[in-house]
Short mmCIF file of the C-alpha atoms (twelve columns), coordinates in Angstrom:
data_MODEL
# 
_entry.id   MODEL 
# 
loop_
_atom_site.group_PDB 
_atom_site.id 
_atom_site.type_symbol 
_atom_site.label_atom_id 
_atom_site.label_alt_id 
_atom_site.label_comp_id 
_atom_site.label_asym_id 
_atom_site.label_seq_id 
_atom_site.Cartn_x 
_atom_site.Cartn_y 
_atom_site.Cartn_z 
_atom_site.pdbx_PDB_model_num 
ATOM 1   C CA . UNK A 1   83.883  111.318 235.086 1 
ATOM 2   C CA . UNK A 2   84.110  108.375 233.001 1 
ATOM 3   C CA . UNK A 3   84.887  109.382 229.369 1 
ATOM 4   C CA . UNK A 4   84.603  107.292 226.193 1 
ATOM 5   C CA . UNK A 5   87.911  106.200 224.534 1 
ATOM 6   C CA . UNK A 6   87.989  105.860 220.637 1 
ATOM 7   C CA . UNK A 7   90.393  103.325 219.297 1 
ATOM 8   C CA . UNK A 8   93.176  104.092 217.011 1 
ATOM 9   C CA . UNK A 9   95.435  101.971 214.762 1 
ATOM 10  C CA . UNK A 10  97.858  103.159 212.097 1 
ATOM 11  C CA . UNK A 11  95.886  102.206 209.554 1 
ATOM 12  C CA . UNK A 12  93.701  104.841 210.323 1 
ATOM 13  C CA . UNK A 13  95.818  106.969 208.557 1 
ATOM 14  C CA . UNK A 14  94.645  105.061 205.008 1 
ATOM 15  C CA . UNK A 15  91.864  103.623 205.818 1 
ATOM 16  C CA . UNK A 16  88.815  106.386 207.976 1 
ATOM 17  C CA . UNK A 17  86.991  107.857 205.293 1 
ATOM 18  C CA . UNK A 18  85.216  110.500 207.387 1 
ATOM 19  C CA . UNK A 19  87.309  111.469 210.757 1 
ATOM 20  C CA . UNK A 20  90.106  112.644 212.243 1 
ATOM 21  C CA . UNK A 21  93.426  110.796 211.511 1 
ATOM 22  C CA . UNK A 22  97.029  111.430 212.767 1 
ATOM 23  C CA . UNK A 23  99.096  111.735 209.310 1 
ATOM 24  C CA . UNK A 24  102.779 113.374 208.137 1 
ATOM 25  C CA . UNK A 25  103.140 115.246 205.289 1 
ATOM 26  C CA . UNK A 26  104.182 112.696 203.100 1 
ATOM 27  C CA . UNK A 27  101.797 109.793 204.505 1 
ATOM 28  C CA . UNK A 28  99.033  112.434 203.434 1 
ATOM 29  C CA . UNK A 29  100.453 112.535 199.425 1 
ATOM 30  C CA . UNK A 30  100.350 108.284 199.791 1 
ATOM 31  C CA . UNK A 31  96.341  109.118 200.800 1 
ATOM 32  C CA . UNK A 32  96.006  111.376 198.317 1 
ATOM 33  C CA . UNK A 33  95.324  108.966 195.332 1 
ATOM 34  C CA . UNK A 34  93.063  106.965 197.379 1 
ATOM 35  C CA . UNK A 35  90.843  109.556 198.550 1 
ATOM 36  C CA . UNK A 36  90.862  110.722 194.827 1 
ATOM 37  C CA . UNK A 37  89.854  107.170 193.737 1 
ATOM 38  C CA . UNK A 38  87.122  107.166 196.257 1 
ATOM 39  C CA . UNK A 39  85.478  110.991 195.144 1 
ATOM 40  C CA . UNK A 40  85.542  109.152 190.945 1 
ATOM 41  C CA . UNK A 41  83.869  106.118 192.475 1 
ATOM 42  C CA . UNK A 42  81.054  108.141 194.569 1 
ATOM 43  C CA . UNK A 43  80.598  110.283 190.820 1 
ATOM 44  C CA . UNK A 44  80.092  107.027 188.854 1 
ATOM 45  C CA . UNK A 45  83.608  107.013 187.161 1 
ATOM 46  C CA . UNK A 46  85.610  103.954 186.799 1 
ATOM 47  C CA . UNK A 47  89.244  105.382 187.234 1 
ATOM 48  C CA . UNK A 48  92.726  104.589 187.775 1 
ATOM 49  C CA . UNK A 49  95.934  105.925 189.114 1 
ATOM 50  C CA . UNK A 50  99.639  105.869 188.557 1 
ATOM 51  C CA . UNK A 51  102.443 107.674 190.069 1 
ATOM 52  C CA . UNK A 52  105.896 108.190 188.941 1 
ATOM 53  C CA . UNK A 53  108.833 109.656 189.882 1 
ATOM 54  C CA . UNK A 54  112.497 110.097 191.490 1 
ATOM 55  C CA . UNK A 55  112.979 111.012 195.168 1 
ATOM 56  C CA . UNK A 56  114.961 114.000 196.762 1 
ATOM 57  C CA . UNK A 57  114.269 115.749 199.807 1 
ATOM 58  C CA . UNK A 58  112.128 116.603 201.110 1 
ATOM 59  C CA . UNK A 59  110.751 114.025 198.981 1 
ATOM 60  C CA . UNK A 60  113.399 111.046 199.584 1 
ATOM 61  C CA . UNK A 61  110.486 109.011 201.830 1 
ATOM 62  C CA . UNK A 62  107.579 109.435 199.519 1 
ATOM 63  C CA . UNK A 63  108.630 106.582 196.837 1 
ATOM 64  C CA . UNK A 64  109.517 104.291 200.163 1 
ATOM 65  C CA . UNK A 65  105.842 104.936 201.436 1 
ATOM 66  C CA . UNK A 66  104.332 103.764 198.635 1 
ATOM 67  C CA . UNK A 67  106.552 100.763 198.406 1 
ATOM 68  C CA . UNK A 68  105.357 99.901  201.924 1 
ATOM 69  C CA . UNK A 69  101.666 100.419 200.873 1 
ATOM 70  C CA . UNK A 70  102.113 98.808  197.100 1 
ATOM 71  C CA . UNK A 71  99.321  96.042  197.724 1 
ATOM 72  C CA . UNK A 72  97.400  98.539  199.081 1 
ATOM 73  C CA . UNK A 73  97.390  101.338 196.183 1 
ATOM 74  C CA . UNK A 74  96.844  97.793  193.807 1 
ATOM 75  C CA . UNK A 75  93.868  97.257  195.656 1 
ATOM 76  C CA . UNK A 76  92.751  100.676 194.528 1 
ATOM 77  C CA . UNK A 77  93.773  100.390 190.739 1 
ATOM 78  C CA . UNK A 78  97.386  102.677 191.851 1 
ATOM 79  C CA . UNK A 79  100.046 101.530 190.279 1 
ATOM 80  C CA . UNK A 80  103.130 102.845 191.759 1 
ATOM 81  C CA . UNK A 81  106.314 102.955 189.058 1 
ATOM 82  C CA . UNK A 82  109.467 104.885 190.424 1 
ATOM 83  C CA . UNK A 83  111.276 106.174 187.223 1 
ATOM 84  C CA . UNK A 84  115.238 105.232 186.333 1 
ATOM 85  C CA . UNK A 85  114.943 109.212 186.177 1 
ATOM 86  C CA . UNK A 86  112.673 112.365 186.553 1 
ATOM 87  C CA . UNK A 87  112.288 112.807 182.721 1 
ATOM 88  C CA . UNK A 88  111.287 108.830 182.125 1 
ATOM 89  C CA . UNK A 89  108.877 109.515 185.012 1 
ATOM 90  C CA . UNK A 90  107.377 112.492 183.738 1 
ATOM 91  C CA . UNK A 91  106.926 110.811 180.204 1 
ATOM 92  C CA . UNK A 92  105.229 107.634 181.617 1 
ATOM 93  C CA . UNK A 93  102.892 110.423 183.084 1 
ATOM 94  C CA . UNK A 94  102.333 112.109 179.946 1 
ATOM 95  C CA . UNK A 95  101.539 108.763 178.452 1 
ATOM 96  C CA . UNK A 96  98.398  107.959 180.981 1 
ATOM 97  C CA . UNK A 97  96.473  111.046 179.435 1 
ATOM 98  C CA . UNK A 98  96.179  109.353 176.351 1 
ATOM 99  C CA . UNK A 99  94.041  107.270 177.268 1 
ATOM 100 C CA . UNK A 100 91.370  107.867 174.214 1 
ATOM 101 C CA . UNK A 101 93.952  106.509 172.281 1 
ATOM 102 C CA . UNK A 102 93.812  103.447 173.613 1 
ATOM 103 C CA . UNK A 103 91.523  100.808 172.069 1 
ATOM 104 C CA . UNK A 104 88.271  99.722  174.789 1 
ATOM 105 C CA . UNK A 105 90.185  101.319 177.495 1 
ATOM 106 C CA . UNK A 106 89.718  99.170  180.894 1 
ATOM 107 C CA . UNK A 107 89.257  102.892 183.177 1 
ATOM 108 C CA . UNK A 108 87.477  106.123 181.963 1 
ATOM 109 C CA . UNK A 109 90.115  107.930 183.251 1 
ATOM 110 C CA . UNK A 110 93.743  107.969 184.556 1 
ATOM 111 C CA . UNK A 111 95.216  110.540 187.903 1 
ATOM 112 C CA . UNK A 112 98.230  110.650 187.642 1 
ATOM 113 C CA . UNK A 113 101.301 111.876 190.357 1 
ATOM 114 C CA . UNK A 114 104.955 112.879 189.065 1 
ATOM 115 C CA . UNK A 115 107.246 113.698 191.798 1 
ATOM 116 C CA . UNK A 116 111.198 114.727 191.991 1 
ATOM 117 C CA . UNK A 117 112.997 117.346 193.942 1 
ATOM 118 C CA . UNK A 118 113.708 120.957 192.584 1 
ATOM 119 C CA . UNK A 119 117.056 120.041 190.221 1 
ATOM 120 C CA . UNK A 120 114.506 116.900 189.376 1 
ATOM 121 C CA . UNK A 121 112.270 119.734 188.036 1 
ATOM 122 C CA . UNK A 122 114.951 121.052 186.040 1 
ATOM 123 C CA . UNK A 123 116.381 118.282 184.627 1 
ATOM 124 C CA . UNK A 124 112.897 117.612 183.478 1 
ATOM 125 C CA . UNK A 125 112.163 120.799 182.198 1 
ATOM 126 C CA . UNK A 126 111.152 119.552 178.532 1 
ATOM 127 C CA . UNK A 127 109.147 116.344 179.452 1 
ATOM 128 C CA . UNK A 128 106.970 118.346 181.840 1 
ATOM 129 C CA . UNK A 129 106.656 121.321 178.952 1 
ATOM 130 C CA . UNK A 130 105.511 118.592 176.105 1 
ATOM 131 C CA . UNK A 131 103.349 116.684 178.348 1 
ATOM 132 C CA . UNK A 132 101.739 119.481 179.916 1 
ATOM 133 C CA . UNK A 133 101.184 120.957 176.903 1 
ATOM 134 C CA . UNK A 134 99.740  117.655 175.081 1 
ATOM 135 C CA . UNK A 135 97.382  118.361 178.073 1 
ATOM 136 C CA . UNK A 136 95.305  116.198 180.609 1 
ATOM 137 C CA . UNK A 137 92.038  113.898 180.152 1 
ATOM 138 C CA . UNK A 138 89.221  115.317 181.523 1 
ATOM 139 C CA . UNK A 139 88.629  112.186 183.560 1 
ATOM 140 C CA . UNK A 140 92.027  112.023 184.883 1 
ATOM 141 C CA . UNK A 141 94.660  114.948 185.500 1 
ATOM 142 C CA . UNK A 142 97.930  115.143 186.449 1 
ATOM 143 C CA . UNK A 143 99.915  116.950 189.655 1 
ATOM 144 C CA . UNK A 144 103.223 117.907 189.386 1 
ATOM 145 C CA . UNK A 145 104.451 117.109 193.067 1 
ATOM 146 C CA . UNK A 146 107.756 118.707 193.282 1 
ATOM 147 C CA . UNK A 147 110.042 119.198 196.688 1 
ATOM 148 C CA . UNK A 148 112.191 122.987 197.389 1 
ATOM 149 C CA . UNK A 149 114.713 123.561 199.702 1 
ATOM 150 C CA . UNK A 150 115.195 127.085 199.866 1 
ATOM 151 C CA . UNK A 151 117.652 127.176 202.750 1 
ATOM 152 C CA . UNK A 152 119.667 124.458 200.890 1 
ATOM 153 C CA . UNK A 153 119.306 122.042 203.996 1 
ATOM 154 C CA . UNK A 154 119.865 119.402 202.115 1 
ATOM 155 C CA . UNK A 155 121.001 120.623 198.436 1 
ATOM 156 C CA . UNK A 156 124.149 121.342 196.610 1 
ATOM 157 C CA . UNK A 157 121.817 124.834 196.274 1 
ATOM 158 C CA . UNK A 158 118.916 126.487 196.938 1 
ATOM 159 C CA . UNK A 159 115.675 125.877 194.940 1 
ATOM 160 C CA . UNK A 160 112.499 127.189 194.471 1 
ATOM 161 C CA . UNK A 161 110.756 125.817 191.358 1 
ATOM 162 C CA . UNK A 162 107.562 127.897 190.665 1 
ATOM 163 C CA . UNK A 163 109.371 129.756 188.386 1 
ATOM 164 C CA . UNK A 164 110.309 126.719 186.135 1 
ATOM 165 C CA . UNK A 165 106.928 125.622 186.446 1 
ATOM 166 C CA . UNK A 166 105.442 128.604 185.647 1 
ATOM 167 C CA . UNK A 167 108.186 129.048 182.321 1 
ATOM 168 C CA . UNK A 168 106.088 126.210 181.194 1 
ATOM 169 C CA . UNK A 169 102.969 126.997 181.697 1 
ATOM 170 C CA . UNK A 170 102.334 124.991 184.645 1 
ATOM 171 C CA . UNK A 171 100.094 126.322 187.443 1 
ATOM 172 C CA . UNK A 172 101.129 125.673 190.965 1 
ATOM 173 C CA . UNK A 173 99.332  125.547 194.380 1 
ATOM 174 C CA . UNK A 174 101.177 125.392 197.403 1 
ATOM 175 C CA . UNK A 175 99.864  123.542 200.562 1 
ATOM 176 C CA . UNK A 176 100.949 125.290 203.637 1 
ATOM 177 C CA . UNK A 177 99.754  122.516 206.367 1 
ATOM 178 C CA . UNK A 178 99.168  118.714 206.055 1 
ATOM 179 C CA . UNK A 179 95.256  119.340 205.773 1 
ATOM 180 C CA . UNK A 180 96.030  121.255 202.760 1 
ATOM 181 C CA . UNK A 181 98.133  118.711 201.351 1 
ATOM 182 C CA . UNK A 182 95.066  116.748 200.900 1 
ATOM 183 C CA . UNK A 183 92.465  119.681 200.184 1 
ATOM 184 C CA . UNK A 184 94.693  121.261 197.056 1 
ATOM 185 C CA . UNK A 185 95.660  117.252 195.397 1 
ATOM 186 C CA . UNK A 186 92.062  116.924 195.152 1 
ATOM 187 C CA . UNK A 187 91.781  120.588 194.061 1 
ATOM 188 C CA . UNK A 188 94.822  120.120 191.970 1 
ATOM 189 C CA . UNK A 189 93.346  116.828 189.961 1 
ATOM 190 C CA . UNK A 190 89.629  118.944 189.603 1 
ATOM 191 C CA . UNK A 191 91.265  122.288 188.235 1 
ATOM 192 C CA . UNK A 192 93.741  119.945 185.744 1 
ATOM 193 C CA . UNK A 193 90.766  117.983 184.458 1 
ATOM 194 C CA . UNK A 194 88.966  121.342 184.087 1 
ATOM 195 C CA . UNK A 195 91.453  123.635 182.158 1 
ATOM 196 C CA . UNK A 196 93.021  120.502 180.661 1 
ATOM 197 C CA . UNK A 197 96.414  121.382 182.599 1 
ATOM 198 C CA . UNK A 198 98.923  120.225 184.486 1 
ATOM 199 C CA . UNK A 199 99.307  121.211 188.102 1 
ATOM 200 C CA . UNK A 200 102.019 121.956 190.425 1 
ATOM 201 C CA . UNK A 201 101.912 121.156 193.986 1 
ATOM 202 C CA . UNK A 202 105.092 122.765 195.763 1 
ATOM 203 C CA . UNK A 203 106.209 120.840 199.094 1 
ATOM 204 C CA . UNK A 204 108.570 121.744 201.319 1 
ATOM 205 C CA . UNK A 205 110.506 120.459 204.501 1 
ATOM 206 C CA . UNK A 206 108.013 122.441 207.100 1 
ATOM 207 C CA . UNK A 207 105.088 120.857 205.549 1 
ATOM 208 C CA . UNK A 208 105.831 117.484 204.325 1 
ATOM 209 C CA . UNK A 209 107.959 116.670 206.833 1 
ATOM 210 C CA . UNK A 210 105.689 117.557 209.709 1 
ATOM 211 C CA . UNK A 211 103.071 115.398 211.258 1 
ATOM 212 C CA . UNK A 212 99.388  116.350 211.911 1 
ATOM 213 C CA . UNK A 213 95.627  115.956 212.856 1 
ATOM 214 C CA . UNK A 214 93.602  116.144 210.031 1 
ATOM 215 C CA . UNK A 215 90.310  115.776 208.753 1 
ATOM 216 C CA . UNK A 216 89.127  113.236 206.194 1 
ATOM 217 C CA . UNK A 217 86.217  113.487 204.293 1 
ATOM 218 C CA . UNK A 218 85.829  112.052 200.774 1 
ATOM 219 C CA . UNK A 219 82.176  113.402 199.856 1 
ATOM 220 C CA . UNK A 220 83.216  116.444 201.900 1 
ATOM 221 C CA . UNK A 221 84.877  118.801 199.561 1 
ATOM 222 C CA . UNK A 222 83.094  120.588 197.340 1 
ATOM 223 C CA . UNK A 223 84.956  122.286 194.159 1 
ATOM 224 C CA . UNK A 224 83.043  124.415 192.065 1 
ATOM 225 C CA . UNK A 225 83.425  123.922 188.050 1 
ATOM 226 C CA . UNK A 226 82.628  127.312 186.287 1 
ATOM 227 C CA . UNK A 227 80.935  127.167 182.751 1 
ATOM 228 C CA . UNK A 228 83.677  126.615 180.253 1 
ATOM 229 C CA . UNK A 229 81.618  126.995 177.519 1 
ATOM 230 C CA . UNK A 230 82.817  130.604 175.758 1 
ATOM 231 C CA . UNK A 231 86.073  128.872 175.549 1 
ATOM 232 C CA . UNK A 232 84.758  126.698 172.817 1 
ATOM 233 C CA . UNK A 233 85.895  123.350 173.904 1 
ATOM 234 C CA . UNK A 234 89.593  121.929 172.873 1 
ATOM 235 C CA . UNK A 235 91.189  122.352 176.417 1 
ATOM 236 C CA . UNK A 236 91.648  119.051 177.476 1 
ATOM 237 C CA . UNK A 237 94.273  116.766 175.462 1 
ATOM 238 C CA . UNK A 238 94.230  116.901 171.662 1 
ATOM 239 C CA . UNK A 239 94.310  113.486 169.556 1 
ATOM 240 C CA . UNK A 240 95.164  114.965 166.762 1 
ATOM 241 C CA . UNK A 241 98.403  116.149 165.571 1 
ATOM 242 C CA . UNK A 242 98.260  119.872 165.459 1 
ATOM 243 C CA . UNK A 243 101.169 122.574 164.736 1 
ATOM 244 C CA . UNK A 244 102.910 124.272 167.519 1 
ATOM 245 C CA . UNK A 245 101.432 128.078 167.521 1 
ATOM 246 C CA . UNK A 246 97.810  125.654 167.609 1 
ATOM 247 C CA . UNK A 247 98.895  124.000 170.657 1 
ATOM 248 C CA . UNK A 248 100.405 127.830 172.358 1 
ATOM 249 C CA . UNK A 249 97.243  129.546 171.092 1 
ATOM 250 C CA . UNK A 250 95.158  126.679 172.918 1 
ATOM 251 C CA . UNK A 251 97.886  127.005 176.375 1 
ATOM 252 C CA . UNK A 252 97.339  131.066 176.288 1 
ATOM 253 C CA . UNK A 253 93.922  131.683 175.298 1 
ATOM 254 C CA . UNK A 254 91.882  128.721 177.167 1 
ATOM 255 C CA . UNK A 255 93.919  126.542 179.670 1 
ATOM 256 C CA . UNK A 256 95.344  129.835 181.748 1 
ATOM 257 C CA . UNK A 257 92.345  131.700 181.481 1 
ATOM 258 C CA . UNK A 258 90.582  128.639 182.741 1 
ATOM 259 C CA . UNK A 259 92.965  128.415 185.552 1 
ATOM 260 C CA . UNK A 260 92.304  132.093 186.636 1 
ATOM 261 C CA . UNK A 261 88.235  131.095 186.241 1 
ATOM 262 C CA . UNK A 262 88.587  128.151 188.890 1 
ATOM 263 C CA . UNK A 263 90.779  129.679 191.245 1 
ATOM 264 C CA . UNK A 264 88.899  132.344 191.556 1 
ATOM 265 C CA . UNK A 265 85.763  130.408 192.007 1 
ATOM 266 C CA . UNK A 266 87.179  128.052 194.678 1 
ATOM 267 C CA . UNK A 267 88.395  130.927 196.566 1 
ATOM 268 C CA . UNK A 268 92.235  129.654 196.123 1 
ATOM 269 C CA . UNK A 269 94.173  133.129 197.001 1 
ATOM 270 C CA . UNK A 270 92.087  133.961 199.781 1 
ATOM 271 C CA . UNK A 271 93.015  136.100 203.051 1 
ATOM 272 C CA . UNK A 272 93.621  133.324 206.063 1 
ATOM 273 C CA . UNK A 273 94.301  136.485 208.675 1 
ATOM 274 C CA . UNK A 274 92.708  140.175 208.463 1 
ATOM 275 C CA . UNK A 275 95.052  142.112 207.657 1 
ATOM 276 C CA . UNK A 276 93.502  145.609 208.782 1 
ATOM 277 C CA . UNK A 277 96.116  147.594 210.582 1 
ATOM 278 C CA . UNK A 278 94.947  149.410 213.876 1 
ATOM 279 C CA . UNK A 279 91.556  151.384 213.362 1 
ATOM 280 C CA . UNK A 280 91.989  151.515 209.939 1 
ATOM 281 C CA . UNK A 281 89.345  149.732 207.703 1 
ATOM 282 C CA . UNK A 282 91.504  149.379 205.134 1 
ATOM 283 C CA . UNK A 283 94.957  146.891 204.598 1 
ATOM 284 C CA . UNK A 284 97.662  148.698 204.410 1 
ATOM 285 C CA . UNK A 285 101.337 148.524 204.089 1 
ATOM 286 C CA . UNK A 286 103.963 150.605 205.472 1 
ATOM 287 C CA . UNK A 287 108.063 151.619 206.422 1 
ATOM 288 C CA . UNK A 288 107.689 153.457 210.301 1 
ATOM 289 C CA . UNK A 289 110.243 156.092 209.979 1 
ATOM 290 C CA . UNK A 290 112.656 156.996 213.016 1 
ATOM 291 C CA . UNK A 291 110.960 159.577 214.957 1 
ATOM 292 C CA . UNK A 292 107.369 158.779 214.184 1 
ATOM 293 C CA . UNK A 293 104.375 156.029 215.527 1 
ATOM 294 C CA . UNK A 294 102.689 153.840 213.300 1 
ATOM 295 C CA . UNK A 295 99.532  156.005 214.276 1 
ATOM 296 C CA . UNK A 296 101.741 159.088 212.519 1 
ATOM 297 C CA . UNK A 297 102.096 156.724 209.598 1 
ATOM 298 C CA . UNK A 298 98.625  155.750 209.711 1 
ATOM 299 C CA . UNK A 299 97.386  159.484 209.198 1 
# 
């Protein structure tokens, strides 16, 4: 039986805009800013992007990808500046969601990517804090792309930064598979131009270090953008100079409820595997005691 062979290069990886492509982890985060270019241009916005940043594993390869691929991402309007350190990088970042304040701006909007390892998230701490609370453009957004190494594989300790993300108010997602990587950047960029937040996107070793088959699909994802209009606008950033308790009231009361309203209407937290035990309808949880079944338990 004579079967039809399709022909693959490694461009395919950057390049297929519907299909299946062979792609790592960190290949997939390069990708990311093009698809996202790609979904602005196919909705009639002129847009930009620019990533930042200071490697670390499991993010030491992602700043030499996009070296490799630099004329590339300039093709696309990417410009790709690695910072002298995470908190330069983070307030280069900050600096591309102001673009109102810019005089006839050349883009409508600017996507933005900082990325650093887990004691890069620390040091960091108070750059990510002011500029996610200065906010995001509502025609741009900004991911927080930050690498953990719980087992300590390749740190002086363990980390697991959702915890300093969340101290600041920063929402995170976390991509368990390559596809994913993709699905929640573009998820990621939607929900921070929505609530006007920055967004977290936690990588580790078993994800962006693996390599996978993957759809892409630039017209095929569709996000869903509740109503936002009992929150009485102000979310995104704020030109004006306003007092602190202004900008916490505006973090509290409209960016994290706004967060809650799209994750919930995108489905985010949703159950991948049933998680019905035996005949019973309901999930449940339980400790099997010495002595009895789990049908004992189950009764």
């Amino acid at each position: 039986m004579n079967q039809e062979l399709s022909v693959v290069t490694l461009n395919d990886k950057y390049e297929i805009d519907q299909g299946r492509v062979l792609i790592s982890g960190t290949q997939a985060l390069l990708r990311l800013p093009l698809i996202q270019r790609e979904v602005d241009q196919l909705a009639g916005l002129n847009t930009a992007g620019y990533i930042s940043g200071y490697r670390g594993s499991p993010l030491g390869n992602y700043d030499l990808a996009l070296a490799r691929e630099k004329t590339r991402l300039e093709e696309a309007k990417i410009t790709f500046q690695p910072g002298i350190n995470e908190e330069a990088a983070a307030t280069s970042v900050w600096g591309t969601q102001q673009i109102d304040a810019v005089p006839d701006p050349a883009f409508d909007g600017v996507f933005a990517i900082w990325y650093g390892k887990g004691p890069g998230v620390d040091r960091a701490g108070d750059a990510l804090k002011h500029g996610n609370y200065a906010g995001s453009h509502a025609n741009g957004g900004v991911l927080v792309v930050y690498g953990d190494d719980h087992p300590g594989k390749s740190s002086s300790i363990a980390h697991q930064s959702e915890q300093a993300l969340a101290a600041n108010q920063i929402p995170s997602l976390y991509p368990s598979n390559v596809q994913e990587i993709l699905e929640y950047g573009l998820m990621g960029w939607a929900l921070s131009r929505y609530s006007g937040s920055w967004v977290g996107i936690k990588t580790v070793n078993e994800t962006v270090e693996q390599t996978a088959t993957v759809d892409i699909d630039a017209s095929g994802l569709t996000i869903e953008r509740p109503s936002r209009d009992d929150m009485g606008g102000g979310a995104n950033y704020q030109t004006a100079i306003i007092p602190p308790q202004m900008i916490e009231m505006t973090v509290k009361r409209q960016r994290l409820p706004l967060v809650h309203r799209f994750v919930r209407a995108n489905n985010i937290d949703r159950n991948i595997f049933d998680s019905a035990t035996f005949d019973s309808k309901e999930p449940g949880l339980g400790i099997v005691t010495a002595g009895k079944s789990y049908q004992d338990v189950l009764q």
